[in-house]
C-alpha positions in Angstrom: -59.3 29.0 33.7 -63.4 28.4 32.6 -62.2 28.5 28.9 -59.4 26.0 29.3 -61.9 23.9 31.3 -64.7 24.6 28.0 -61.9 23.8 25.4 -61.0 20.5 27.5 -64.6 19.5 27.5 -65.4 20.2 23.5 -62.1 18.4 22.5 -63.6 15.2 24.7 -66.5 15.4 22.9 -64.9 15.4 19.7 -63.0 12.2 21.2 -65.9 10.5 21.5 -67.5 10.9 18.6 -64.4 10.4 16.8 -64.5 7.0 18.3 -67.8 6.3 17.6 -66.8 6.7 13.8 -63.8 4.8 13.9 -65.5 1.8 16.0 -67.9 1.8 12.8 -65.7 1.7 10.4 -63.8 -1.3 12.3 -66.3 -3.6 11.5 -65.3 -6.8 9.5 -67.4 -5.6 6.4 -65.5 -2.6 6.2 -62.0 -3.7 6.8 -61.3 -6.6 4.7 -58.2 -5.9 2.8 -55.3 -5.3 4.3 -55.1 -1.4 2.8 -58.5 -1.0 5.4 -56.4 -2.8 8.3 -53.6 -1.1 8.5 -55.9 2.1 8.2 -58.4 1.2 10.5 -54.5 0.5 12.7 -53.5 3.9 12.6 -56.3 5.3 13.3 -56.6 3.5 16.6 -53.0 4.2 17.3 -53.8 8.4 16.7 -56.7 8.2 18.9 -54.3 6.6 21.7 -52.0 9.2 21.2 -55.3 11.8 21.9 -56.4 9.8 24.4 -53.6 9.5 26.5 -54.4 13.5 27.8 -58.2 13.2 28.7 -59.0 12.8 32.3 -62.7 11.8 30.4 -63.4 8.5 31.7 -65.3 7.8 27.7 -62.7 8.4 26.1 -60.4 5.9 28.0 -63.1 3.1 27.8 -63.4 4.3 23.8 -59.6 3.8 23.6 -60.1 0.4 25.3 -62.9 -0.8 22.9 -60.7 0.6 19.8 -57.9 -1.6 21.0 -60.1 -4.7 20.5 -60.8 -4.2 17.0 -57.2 -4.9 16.8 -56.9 -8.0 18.1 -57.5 -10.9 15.8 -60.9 -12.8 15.8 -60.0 -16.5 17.5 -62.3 -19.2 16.0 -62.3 -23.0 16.3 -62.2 -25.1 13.3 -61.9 -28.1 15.2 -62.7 -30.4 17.9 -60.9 -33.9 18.5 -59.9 -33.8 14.8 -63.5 -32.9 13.5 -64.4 -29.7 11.6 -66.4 -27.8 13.2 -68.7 -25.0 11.1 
């Protein structure tokens, strides 16, 4: 059983740092066409499928952050009918 327990560990790590590459490549300078997007969208999504085995609390909070980068940036563009910068 130490082996499994070795393999489940290294393939966490790799999770991780997996993440960490993805989370840099989600950054607004790096995804601006849609081609990046939808990449940068499966990506995420194949990580969740990864994820969804770790008992490695990283890799959930990874999976949580990776998730964000997928929601839309909200920004206001005006107030009582003035444009705002």
């Amino acid at each position: 059983m130490g082996k499994l327990a070795t393999i489940d560990v290294a393939l966490d790590e790799m999770l991780v740092n997996l993440a960490a590459i993805v989370l840099r490549l989600a950054k607004p300078e790096v995804t601006r066409t849609p081609e990046a997007r939808r990449a940068l969208a499966q990506s995420v999504r194949q990580y969740a499928v990864c994820a969804k085995r770790s008992s490695d609390p990283r890799v959930h909070e990874l999976k949580s952050q990776l998730d964000e980068t997928l929601k839309p940036s909200l920004r206001i563009v005006a107030i009582d009918g003035v444009k705002v910068a």
